[in-house]
DRENKE-782137 format. One record per residue: residue in three letters; x, z, y of N, C-alpha, C in turn. Coordinates in steps of 0.001 Angstrom, whole numbers, padded with zeros to 6 digits, always signed. Atoms other than C-alpha are relative to their C-alpha. Example, Ala and Ser with C-alpha at 12.3 -4.5 7.8 and 13.67 -1.06 7.14 Angstrom:
! DRENKE-782137
ALA+000890+000000-001190+012300+007800-004500+000900+000000+001200
SER-000820-000060-001190+013670+007140-001060-000770+000730+001090
END
This chain:
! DRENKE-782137
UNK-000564+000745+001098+024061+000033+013293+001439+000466-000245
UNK-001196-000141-000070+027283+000640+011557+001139-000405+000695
UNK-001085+000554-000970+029203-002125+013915+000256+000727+001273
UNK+000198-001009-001625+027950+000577+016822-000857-000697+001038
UNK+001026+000304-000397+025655-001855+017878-001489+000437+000317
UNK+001296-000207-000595+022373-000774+019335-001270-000838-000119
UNK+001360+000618+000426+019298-002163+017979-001343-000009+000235
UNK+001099-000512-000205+016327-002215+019869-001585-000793-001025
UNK+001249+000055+000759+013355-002892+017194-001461-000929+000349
UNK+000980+000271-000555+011070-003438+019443+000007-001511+001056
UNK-000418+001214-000779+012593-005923+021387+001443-000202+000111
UNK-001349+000326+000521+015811-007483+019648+000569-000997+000728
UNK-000719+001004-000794+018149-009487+021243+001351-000123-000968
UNK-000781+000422+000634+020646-011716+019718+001550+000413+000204
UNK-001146-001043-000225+023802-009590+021153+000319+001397-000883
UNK-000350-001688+001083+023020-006588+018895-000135-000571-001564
UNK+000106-000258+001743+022797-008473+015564+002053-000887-000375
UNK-001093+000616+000900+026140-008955+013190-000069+000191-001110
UNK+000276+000634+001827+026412-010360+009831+000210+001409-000536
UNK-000171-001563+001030+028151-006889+008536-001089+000814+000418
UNK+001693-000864-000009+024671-004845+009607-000623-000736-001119
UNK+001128+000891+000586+022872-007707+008048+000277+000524-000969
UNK-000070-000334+001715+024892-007664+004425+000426+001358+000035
UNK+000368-001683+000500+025414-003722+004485-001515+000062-000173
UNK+001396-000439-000074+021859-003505+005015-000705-000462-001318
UNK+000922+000871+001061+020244-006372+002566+000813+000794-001637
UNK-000567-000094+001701+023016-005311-000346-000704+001556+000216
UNK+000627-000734+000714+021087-001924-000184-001255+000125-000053
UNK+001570+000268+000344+017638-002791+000069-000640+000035-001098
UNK+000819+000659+001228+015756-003238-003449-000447-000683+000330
UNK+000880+000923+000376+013855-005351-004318-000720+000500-001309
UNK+001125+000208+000926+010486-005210-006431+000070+001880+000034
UNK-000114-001260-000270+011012-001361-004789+001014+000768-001472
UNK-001283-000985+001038+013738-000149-007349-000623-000390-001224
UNK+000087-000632+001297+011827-000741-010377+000158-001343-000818
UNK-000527+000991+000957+013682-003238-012128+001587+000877-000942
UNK-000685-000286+001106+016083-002746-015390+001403-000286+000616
UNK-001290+000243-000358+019686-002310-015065+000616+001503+000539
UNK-000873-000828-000747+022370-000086-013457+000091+000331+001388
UNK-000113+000043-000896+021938-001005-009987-001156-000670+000524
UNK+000931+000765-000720+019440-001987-007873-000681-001625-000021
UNK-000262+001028-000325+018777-005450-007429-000534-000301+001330
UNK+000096-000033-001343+019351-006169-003662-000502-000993+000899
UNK+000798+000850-000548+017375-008000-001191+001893-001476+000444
UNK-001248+001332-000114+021052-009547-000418+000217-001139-000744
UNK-000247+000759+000974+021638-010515-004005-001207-000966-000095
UNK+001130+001196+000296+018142-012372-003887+000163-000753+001265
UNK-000353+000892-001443+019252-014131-000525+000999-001001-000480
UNK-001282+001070+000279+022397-015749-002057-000794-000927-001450
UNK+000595+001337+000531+020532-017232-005165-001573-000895+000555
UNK+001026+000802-000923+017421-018146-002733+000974-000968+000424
UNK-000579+000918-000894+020070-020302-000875+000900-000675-001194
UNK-000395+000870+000463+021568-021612-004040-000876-000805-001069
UNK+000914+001086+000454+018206-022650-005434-000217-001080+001124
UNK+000594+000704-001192+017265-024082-002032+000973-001286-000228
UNK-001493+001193-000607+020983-026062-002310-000518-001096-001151
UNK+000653+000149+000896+019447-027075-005916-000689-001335-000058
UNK+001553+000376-000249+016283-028103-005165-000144-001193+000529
UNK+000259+001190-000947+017077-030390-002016+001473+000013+000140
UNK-001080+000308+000117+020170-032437-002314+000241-000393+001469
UNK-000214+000654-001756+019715-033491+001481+000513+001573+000807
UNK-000254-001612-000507+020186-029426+002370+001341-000113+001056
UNK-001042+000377-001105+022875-029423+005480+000682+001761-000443
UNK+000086-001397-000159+024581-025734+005737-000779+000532+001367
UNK+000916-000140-000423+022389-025621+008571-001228+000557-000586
UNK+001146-000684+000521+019430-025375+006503+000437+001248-001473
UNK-000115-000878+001402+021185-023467+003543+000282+001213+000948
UNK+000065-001285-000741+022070-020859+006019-001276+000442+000978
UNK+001570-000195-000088+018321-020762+007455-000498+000587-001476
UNK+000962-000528+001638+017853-020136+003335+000838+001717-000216
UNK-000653-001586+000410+020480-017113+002648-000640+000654+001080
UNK+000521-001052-000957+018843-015769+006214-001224+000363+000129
UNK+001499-000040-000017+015264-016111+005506-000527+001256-000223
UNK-000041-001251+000150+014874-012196+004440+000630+000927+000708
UNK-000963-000860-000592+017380-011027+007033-000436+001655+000502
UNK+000417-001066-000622+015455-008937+008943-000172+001337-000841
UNK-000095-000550+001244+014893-006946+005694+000965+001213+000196
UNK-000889-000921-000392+018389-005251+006940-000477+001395+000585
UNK+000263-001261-001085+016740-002922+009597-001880+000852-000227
UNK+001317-000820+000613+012661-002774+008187-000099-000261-001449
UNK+000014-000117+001299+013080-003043+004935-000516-000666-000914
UNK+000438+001109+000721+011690-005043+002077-001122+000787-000991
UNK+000854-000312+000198+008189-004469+001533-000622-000774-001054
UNK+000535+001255+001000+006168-005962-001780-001427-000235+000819
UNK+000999+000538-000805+003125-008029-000566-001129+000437+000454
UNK+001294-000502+000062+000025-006016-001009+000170+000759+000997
UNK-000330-000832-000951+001952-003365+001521-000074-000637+001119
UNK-000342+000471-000758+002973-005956+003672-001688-000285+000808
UNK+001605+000201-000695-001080-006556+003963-000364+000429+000875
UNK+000656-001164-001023-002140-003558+004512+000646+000384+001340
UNK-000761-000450-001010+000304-002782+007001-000573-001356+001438
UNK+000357+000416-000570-001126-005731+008879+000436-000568+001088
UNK-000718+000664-000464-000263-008422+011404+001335+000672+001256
UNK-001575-000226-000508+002556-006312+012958+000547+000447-000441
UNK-001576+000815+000753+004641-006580+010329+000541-001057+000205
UNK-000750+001273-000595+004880-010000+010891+000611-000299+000808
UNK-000477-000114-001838+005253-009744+014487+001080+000248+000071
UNK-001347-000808-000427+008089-007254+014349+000852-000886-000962
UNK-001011+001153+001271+009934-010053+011106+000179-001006+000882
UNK+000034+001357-000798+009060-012808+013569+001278+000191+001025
UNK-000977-000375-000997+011132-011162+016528+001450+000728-000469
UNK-001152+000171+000935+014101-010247+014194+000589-000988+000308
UNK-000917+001521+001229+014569-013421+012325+000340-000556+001994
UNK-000262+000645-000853+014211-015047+015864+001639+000128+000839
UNK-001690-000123-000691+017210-013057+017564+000988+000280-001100
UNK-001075+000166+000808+019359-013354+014077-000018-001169-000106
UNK-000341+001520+000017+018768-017041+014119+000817-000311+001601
UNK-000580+000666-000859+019782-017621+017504+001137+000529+000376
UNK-001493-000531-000079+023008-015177+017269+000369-000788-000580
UNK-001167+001290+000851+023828-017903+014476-000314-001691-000087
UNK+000162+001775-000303+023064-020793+016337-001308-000850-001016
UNK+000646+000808+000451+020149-021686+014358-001440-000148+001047
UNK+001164-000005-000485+016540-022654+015841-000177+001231-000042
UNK+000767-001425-000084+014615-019060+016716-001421-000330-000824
UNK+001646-000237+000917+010976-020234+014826+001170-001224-001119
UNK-000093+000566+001081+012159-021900+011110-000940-001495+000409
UNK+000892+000980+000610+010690-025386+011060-000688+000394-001224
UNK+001293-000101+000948+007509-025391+009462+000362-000503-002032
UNK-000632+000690+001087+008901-027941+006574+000869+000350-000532
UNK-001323-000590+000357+012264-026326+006057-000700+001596-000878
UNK+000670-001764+000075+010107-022297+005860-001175-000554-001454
UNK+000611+000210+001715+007935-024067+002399+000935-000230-000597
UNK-001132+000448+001019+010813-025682+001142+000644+001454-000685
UNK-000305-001282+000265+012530-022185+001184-000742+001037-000581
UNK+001153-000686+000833+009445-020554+000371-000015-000115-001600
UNK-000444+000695+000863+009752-022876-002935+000843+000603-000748
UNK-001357-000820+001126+012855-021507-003971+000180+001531-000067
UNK+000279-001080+000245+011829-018053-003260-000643+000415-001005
UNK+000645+000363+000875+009237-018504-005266+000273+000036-001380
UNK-000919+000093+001694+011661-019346-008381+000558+001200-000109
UNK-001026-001259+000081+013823-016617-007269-000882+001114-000843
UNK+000770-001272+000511+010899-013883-008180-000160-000414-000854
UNK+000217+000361+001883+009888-015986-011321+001777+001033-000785
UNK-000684+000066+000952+013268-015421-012493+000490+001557+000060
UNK-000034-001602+000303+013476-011369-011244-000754+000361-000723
UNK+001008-000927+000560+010436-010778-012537+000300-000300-001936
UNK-000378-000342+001555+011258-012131-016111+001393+000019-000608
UNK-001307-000821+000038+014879-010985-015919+000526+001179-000203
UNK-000134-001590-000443+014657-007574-014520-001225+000991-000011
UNK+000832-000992-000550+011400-006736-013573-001089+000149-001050
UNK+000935-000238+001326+009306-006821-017124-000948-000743-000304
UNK+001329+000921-000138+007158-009291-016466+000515-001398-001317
UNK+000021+001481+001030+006371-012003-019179-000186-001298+000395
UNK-000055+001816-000764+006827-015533-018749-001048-000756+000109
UNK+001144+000436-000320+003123-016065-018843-000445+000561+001077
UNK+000421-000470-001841+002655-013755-016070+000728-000323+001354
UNK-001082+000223-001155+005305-014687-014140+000001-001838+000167
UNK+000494+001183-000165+004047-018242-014306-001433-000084+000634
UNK+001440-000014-000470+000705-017530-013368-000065+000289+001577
UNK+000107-000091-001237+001814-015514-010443+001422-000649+001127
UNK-000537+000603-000890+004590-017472-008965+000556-001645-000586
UNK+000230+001608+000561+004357-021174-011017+000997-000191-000900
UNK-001107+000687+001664+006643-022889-013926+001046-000481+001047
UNK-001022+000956-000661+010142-023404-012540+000362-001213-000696
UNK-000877+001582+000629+011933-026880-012865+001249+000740-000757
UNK-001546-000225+000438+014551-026042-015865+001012-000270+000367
UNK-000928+000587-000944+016948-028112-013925+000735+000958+000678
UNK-000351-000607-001438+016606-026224-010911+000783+001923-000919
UNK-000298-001287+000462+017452-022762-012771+000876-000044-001343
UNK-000603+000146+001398+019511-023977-015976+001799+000465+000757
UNK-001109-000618+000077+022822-021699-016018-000199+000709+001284
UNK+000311-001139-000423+021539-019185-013797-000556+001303-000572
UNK+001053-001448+000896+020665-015315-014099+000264+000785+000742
UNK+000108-001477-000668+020004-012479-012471+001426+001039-000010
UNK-000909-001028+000196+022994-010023-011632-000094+001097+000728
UNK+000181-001616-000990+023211-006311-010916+001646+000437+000066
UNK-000973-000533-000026+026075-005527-009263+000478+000983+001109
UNK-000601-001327-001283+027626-002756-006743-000377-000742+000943
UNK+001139+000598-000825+025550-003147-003906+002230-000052+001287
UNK-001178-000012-000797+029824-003225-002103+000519-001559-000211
UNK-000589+001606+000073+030672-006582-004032-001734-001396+000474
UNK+001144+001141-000695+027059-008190-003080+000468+000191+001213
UNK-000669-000170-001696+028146-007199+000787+000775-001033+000378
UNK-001009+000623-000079+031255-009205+000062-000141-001190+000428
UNK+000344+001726-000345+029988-012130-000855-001402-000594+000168
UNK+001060+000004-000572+027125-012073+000950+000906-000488+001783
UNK-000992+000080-001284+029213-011785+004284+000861-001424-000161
UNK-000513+000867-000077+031530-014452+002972-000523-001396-000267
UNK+000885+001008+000298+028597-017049+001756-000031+000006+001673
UNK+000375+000511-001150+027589-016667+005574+001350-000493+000784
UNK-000734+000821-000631+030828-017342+006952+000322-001148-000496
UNK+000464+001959+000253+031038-020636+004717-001022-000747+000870
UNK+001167+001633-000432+027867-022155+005796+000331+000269+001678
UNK-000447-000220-001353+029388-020888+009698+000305-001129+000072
UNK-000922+000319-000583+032355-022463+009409-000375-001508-000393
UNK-000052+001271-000065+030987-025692+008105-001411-000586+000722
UNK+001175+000407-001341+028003-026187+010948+000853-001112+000442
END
């Protein structure tokens, strides 16, 4: 990793992960594999920070506890990358495996539970959910009938004065890094 950390893959431990790996990593990831409209990518980071400010949205009870369980829910993403679903299939249950043992030792470097509560991991799901509605008919070409069909009708509420941004995968880093030290410093 860039911090000079040592990353074993195979068997991660919560000593080798830090936030700057994480947001270098996620702000250059794509998402929807590069092929969305714009100048720049749109980065698995940048869909981490409005996942965690639909999630904040959504559920007014949200602690930064659980909003930082929401910006981290994709973390792992940093080191294997961000696969669309049909891949993630085929590739078969050790993908999961190897996401499972990630997320586990980046949650418990930041003090959160190592397995997501069950209840908390739909809720988030939920606002993921919106998040792709609103790449896919933002960025990624998709029409608002398809993009209802395949990830449901958001609550206007929940998404009114939001939008998709493409920006230098250096200022997503920023405040990507500095969203996580907020929800840190107020645990």
């Amino acid at each position: 990793m860039l911090s000079g950390r040592r990353l074993d893959l195979l068997d991660p431990t919560p000593v080798d992960i830090e936030i700057e790996d994480i947001a270098h990593g996620l702000a250059f990831v794509a998402r929807w594999n590069g092929q969305t409209h714009g100048d720049f990518a749109y980065s698995v980071a940048e869909h981490s920070l409005l996942v965690e400010e639909l999630y904040g949205r959504m559920y007014k009870s949200a602690t930064p506890k659980t909003r930082l369980t929401a910006l981290l829910h994709d973390a792992p993403e940093y080191v294997i990358g961000d696969m669309i679903s049909p891949v993630k299939t085929a590739v078969g249950p050790s993908y999961g495996e190897l996401d499972d043992r990630l997320m586990a030792a980046i949650h418990i470097r930041f003090g959160l539970p190592a397995e997501t509560p069950k209840r908390l991991k739909t809720q988030i799901k939920k606002a993921d959910k919106i998040s792709a509605w609103m790449e896919a008919t933002q960025i990624a070409g998709f029409s608002v009938a398809e993009a209802n069909k395949l990830f449901g009708v958001p609550d206007p509420k929940v998404i009114q004065g939001l939008s998709i941004r493409l920006r230098p995968p250096i200022e997503v880093r920023k405040d990507y890094t500095s969203r996580h030290e907020a929800l840190l410093s107020a645990l």
